[in-house]
DRENPA-3360 file (N, C-alpha, C; in nm, 2 decimals, always signed):
BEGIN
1 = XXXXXXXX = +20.98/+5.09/-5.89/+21.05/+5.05/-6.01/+21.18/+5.13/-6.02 ~ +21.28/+5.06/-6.01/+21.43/+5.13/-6.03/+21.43/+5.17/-6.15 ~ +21.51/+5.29/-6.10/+21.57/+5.37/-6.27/+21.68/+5.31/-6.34 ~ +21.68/+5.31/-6.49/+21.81/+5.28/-6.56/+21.92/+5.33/-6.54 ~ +22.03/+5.27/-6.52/+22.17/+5.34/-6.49/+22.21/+5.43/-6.60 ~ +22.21/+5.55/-6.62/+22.29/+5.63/-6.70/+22.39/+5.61/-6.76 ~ +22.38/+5.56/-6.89/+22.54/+5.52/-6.97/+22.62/+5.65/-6.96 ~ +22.71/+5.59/-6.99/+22.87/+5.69/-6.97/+22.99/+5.67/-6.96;
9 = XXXXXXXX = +23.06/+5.75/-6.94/+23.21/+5.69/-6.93/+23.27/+5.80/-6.81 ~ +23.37/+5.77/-6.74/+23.49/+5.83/-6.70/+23.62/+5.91/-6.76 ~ +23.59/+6.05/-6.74/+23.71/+6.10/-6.81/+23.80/+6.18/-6.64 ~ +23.89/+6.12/-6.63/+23.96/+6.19/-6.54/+23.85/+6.21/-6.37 ~ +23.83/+6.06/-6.38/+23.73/+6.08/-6.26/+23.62/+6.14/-6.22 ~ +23.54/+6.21/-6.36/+23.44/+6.28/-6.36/+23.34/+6.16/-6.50 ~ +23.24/+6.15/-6.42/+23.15/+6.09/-6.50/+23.10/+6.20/-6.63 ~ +23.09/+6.09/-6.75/+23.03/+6.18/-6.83/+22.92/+6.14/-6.89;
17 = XXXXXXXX = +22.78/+6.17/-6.92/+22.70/+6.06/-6.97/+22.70/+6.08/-7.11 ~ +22.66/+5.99/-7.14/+22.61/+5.95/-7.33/+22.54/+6.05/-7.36 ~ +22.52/+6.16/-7.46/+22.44/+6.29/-7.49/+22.42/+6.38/-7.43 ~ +22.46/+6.42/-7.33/+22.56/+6.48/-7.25/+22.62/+6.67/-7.30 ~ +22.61/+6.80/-7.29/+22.65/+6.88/-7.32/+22.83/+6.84/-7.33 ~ +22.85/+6.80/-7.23/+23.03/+6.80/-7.23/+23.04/+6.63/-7.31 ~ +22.98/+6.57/-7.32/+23.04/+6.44/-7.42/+23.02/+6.48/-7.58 ~ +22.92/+6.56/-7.63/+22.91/+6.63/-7.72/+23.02/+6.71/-7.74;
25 = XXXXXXXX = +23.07/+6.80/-7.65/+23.20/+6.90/-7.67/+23.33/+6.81/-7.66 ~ +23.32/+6.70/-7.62/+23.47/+6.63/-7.61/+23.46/+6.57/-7.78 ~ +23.31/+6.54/-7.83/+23.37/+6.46/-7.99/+23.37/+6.56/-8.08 ~ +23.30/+6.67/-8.04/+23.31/+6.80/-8.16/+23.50/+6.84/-8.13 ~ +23.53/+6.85/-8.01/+23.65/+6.85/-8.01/+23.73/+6.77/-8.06 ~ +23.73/+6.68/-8.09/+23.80/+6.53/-8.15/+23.71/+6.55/-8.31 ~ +23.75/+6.68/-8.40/+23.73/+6.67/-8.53/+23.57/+6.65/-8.57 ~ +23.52/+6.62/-8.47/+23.33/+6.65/-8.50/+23.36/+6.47/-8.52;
33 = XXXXXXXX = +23.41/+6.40/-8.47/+23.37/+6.25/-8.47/+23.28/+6.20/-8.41 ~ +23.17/+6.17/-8.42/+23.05/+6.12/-8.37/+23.12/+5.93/-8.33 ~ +23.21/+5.91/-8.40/+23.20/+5.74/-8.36/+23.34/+5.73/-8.31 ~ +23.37/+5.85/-8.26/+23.53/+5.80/-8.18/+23.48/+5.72/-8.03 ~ +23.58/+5.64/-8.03/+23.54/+5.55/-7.90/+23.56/+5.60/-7.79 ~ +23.54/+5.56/-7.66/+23.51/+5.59/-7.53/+23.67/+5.63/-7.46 ~ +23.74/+5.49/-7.56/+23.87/+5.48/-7.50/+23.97/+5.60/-7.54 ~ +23.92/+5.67/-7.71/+23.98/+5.76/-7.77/+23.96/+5.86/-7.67;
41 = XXXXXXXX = +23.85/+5.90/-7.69/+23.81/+6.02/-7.59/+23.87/+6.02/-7.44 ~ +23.85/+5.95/-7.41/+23.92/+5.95/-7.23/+24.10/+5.97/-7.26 ~ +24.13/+5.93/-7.37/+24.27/+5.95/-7.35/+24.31/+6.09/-7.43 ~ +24.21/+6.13/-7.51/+24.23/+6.31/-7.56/+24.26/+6.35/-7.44 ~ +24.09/+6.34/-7.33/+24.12/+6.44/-7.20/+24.20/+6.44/-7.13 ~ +24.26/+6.30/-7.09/+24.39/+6.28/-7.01/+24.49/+6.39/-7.05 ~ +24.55/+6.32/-7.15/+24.63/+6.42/-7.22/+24.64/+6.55/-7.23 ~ +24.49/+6.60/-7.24/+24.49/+6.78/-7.17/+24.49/+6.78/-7.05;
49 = XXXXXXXX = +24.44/+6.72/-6.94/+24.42/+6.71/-6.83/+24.59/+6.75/-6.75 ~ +24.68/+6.64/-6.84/+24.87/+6.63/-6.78/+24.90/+6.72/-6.83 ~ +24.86/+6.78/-6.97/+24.97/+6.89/-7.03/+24.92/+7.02/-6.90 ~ +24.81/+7.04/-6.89/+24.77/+7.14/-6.79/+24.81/+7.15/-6.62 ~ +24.84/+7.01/-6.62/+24.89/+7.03/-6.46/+25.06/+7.03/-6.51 ~ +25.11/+6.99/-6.62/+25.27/+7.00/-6.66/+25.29/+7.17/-6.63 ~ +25.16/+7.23/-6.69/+25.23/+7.39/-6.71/+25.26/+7.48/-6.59 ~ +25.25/+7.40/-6.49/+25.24/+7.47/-6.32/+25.38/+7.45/-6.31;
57 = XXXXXXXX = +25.49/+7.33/-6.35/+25.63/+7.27/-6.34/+25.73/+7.40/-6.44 ~ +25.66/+7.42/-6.58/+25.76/+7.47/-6.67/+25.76/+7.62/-6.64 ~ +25.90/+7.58/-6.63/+26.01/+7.71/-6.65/+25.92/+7.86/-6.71 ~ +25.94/+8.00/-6.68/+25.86/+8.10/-6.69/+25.92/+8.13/-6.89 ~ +26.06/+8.10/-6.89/+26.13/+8.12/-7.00/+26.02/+8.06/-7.09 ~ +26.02/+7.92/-7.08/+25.95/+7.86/-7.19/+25.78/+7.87/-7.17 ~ +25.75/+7.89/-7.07/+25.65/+7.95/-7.08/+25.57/+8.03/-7.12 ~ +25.66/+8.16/-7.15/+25.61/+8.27/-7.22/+25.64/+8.25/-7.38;
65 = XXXXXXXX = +25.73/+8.15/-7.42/+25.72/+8.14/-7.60/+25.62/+8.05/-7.61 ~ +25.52/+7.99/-7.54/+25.40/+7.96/-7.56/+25.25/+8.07/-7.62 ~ +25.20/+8.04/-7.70/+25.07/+8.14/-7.74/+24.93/+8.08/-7.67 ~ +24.98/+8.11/-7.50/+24.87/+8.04/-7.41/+24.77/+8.18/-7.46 ~ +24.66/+8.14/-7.39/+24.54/+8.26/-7.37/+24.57/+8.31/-7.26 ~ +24.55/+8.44/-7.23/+24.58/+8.49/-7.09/+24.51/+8.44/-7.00 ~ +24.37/+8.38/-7.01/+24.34/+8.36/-6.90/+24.36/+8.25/-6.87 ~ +24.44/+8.12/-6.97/+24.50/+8.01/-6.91/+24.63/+8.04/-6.82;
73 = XXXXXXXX = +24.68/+8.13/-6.92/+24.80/+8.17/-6.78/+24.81/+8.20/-6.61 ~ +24.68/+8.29/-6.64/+24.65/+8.35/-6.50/+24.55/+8.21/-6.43 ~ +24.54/+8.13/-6.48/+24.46/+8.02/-6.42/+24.57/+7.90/-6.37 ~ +24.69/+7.87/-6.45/+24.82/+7.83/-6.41/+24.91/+7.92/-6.29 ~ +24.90/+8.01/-6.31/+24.94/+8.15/-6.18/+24.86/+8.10/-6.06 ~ +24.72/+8.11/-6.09/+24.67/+8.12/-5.99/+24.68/+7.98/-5.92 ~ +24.64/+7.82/-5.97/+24.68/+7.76/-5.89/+24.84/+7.74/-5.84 ~ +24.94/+7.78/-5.88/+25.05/+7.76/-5.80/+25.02/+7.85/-5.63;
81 = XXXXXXXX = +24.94/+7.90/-5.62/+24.94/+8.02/-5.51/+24.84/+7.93/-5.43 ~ +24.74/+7.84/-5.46/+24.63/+7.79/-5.41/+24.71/+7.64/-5.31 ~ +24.69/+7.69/-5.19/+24.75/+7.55/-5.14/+24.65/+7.45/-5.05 ~ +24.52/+7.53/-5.05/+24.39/+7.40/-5.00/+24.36/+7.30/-5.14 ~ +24.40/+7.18/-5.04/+24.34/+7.08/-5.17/+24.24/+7.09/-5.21 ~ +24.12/+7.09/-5.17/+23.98/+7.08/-5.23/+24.03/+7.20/-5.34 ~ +24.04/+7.32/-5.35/+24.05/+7.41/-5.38/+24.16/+7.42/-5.52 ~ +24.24/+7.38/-5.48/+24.33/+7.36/-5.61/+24.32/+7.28/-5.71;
89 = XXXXXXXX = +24.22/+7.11/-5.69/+24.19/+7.04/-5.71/+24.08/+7.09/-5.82 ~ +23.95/+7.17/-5.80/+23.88/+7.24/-5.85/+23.96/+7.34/-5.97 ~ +24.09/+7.40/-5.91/+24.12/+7.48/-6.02/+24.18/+7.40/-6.14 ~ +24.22/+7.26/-6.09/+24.29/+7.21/-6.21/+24.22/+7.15/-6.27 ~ +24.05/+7.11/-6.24/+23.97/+7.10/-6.29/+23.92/+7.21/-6.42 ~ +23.94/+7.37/-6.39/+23.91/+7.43/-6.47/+24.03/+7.47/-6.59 ~ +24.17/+7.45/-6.52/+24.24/+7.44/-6.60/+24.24/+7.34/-6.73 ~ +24.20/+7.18/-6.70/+24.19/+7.13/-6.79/+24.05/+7.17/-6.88;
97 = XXXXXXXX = +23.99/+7.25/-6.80/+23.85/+7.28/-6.91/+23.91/+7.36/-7.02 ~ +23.99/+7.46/-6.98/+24.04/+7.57/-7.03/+24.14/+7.51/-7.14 ~ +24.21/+7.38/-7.16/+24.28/+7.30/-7.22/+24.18/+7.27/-7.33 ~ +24.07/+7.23/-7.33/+24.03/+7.19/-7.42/+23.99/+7.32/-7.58 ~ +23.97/+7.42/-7.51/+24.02/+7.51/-7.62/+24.15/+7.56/-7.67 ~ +24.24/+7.48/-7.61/+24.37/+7.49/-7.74/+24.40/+7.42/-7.80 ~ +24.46/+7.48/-7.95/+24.46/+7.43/-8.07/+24.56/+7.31/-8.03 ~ +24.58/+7.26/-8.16/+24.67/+7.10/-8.15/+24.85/+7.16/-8.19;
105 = XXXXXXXX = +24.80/+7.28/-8.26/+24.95/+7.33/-8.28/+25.02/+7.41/-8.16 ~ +24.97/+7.44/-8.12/+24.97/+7.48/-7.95/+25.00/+7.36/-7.85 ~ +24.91/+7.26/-7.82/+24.92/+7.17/-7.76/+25.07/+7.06/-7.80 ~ +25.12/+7.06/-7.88/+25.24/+7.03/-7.95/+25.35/+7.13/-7.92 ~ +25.30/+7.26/-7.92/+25.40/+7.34/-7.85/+25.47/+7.30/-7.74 ~ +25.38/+7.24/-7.64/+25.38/+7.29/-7.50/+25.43/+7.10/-7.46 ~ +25.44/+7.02/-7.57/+25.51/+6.92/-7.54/+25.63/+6.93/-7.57 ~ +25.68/+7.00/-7.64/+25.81/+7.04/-7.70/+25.89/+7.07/-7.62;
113 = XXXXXXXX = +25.79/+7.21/-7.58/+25.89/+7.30/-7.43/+25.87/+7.22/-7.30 ~ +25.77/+7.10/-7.27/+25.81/+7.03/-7.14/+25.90/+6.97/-7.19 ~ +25.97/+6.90/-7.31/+26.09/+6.79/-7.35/+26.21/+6.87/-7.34 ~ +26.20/+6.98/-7.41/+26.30/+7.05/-7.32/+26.35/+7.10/-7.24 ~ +26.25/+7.13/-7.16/+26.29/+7.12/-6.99/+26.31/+7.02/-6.93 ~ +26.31/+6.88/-6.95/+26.34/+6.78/-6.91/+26.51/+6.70/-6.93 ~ +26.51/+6.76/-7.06/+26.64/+6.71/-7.14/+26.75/+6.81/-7.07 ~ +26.75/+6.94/-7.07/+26.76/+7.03/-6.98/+26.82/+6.98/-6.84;
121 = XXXXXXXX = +26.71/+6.93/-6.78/+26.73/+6.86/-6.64/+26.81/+6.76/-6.59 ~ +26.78/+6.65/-6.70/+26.86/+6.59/-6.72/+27.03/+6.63/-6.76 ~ +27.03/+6.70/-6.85/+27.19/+6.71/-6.88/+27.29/+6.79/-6.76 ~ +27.23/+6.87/-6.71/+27.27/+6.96/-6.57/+27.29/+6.86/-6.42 ~ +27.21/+6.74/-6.48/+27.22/+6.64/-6.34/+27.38/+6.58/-6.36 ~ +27.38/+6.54/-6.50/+27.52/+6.42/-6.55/+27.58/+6.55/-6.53 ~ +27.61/+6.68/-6.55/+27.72/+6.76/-6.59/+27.74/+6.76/-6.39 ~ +27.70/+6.79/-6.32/+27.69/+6.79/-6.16/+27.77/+6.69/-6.15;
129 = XXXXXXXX = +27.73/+6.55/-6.21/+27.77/+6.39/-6.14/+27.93/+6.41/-6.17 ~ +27.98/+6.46/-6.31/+28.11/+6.49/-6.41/+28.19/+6.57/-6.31 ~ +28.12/+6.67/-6.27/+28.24/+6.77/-6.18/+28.26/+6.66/-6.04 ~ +28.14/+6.64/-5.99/+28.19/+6.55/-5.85/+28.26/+6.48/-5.87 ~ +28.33/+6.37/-5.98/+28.37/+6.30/-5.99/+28.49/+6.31/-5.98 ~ +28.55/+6.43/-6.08/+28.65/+6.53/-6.10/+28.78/+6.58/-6.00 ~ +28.65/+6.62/-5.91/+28.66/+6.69/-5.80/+28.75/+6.59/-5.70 ~ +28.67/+6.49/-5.69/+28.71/+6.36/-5.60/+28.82/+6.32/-5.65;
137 = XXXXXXXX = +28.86/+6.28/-5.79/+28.97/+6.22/-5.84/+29.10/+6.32/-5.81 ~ +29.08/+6.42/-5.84/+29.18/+6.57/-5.86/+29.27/+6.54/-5.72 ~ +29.14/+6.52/-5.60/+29.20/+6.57/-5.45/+29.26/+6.37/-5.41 ~ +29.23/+6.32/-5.46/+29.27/+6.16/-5.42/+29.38/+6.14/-5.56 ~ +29.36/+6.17/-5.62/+29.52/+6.12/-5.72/+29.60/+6.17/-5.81 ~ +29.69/+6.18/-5.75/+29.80/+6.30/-5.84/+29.76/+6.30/-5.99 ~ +29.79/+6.19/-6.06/+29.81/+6.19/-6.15/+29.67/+6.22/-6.26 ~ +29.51/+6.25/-6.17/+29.43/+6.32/-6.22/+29.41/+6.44/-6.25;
145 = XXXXXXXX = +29.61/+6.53/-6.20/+29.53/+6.65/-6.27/+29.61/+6.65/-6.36 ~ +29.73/+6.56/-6.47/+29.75/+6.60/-6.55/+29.68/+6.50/-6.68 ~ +29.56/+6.42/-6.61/+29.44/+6.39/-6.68/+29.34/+6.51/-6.72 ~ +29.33/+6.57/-6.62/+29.25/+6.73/-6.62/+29.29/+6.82/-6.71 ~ +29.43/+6.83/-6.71/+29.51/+6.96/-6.79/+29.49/+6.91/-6.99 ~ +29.46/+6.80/-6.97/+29.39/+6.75/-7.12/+29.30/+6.83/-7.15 ~ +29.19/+6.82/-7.01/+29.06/+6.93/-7.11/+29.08/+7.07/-7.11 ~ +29.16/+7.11/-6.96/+29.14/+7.23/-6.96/+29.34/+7.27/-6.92;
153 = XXXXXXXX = +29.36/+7.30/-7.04/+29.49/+7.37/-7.11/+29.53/+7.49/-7.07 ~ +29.38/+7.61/-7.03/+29.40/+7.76/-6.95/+29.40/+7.69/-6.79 ~ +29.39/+7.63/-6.75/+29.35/+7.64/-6.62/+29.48/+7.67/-6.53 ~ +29.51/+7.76/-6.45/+29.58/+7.79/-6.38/+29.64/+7.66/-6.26 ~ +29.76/+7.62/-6.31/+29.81/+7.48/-6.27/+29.85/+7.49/-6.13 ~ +29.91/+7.66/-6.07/+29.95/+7.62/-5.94/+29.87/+7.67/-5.86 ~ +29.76/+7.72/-5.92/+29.65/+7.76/-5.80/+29.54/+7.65/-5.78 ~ +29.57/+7.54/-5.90/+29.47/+7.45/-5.88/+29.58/+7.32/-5.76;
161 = XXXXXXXX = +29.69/+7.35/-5.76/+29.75/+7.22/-5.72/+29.73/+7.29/-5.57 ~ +29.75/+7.40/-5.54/+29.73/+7.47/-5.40/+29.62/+7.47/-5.32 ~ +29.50/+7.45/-5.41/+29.37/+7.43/-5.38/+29.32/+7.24/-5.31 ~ +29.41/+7.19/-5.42/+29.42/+7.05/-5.41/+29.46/+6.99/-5.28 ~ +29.62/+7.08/-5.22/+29.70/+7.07/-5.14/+29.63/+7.10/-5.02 ~ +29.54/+7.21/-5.01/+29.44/+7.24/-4.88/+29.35/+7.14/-4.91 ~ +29.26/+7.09/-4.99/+29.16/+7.04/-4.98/+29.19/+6.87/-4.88 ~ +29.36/+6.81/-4.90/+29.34/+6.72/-4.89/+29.38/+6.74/-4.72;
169 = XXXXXXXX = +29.45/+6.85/-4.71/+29.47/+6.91/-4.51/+29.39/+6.87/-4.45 ~ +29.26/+6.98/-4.53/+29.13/+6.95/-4.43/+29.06/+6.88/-4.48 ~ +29.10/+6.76/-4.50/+29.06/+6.60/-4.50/+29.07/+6.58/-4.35 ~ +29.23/+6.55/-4.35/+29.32/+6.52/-4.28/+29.21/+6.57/-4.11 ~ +29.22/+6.69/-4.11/+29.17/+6.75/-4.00/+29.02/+6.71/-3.99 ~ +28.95/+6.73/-4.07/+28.75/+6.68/-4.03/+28.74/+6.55/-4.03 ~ +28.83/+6.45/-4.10/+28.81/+6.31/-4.08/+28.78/+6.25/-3.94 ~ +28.87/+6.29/-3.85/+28.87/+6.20/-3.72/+28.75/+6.25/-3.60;
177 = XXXXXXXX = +28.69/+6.38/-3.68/+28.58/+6.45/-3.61/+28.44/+6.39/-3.66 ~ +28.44/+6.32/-3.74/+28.31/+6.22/-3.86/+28.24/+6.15/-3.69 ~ +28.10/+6.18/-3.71/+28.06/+6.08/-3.64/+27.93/+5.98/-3.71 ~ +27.87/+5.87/-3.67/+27.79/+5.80/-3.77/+27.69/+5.92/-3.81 ~ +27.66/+5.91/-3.92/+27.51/+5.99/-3.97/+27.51/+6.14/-3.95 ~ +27.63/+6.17/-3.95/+27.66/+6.34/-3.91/+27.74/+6.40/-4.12 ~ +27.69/+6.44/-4.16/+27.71/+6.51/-4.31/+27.85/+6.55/-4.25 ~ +27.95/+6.53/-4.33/+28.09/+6.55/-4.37/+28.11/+6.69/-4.39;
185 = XXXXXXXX = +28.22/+6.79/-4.28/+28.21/+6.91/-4.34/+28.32/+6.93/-4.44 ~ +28.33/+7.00/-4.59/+28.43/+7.00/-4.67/+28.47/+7.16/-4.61 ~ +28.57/+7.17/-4.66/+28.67/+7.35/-4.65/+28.62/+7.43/-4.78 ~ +28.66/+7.54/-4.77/+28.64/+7.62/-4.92/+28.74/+7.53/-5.00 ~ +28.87/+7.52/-5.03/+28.94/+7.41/-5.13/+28.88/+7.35/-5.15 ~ +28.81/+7.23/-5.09/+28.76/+7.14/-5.18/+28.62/+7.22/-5.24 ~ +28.53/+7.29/-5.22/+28.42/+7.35/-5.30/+28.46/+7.48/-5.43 ~ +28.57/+7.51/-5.37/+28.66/+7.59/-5.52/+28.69/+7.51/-5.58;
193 = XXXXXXXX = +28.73/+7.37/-5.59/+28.78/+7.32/-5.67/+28.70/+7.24/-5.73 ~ +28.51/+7.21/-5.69/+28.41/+7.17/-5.76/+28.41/+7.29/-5.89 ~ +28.39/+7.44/-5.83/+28.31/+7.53/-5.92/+28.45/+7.56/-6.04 ~ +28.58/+7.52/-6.00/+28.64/+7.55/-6.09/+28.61/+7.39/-6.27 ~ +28.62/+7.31/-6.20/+28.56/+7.23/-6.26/+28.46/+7.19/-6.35 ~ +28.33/+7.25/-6.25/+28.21/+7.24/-6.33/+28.19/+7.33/-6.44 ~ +28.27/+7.44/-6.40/+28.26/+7.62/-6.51/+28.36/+7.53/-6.62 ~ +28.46/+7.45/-6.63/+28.48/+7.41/-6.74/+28.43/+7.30/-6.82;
201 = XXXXXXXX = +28.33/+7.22/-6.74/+28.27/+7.12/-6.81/+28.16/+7.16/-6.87 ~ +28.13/+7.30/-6.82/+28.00/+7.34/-6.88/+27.99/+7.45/-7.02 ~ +28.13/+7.46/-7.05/+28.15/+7.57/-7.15/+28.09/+7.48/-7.28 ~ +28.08/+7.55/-7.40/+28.02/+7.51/-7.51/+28.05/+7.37/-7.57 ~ +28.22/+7.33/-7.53/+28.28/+7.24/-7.61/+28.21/+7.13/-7.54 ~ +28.13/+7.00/-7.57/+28.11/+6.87/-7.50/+28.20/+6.83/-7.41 ~ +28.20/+6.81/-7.30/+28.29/+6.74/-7.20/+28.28/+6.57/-7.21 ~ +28.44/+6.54/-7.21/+28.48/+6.41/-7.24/+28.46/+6.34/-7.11;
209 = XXXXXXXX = +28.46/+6.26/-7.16/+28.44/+6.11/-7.05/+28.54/+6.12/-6.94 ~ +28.53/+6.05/-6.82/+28.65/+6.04/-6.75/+28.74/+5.94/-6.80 ~ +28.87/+5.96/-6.82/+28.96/+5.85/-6.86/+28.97/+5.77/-6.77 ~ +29.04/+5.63/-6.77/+29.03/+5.48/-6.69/+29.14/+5.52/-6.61 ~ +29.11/+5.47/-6.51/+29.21/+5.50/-6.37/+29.21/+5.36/-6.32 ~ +29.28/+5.30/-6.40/+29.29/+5.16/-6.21/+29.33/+5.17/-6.10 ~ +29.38/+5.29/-6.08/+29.41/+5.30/-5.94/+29.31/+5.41/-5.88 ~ +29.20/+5.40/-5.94/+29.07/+5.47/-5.83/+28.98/+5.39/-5.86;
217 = X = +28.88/+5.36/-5.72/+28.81/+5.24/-5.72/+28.68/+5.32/-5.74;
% end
């Protein structure tokens, strides 16, 4: 006579059965709800499950204004160091166990400081894309650096036009050396004339748009 299948659910690829020590601690954890659904619960753990593999990504800065437990920390430490799968795999296992005892004000913490490190990421990518652009326009058309001298009023005009003046030389010179699928070498001019750029798009005041150029495509 075959046995009954064990009711249960899936939380993160680990079966859990119906009365259960750990299905009992997932609904006491969920406010002592005896009739939260299968679906509720699988998506609590998830959600501990990501914020716990998130905290391996975040920054050490925002990390520490977190009120982790030490031994979550040292359990995030420790799998960054762990590079056998089986093995890591297991630790993030315990890490999300270790998730389920933090509070909700905590757990809200630590979505905060991943949105900030994301927004972060993001704005540093557009301010990057801002200087390249800059950079390119400056050394291809005159008339972009007294578009430039708009934002930046200190900027030393004949050391930037000197810089400009070499960068466009050794154009001149690495161009005819290009071969298919070989990275373009640039001179110091043209990479002085990125960092001088980006150090002013990144000062406190918001950096403006590029103004309209029909004569750059």
């Amino acid at each position: 006579m075959s046995r009954k299948p064990t009711k249960g659910y899936f939380v993160r690829g680990q079966f859990v059965a119906l009365g259960s020590e750990l299905d009992l601690e997932l609904k006491r954890e969920l406010k002592g709800s005896a009739d939260m659904s299968k679906t509720d619960l699988k998506k609590y753990s998830d959600r501990l499950q990501q914020l716990g593999e998130s905290l391996l990504t975040l920054r050490a800065d925002l990390m520490q204004r977190l009120d982790l437990s030490e031994k979550l920390v040292d359990a995030v430490a420790e799998a960054k160091r762990i590079t056998n799968f089986e093995g890591r795999r297991r630790q993030m296992q315990y890490i999300g166990k270790l998730m389920r005892g933090v509070d909700e004000d905590t757990l809200a913490a630590v979505e905060a400081a991943l949105d900030e490190q994301n927004k972060g990421s993001a704005k540093g990518t557009l301010s990057l894309h801002q200087a390249e652009q800059w950079r390119d326009r400056l050394i291809a058309n005159d008339d972009a650096l007294t578009q430039w001298l708009q934002l930046d009023a200190g900027a030393d005009v004949q050391h930037l036009r000197a810089l400009i003046r070499q960068a466009r030389k050794d154009a001149q010179v690495t161009e005819p050396q290009e071969r298919p699928g070989e990275a373009v070498r640039h001179g110091k001019a043209y990479r002085e004339i990125f960092q001088i750029v980006k150090a002013t798009l990144n000062q406190d005041e918001p950096a403006d748009d590029l103004p309209a150029d029909e004569d750059q495509p």
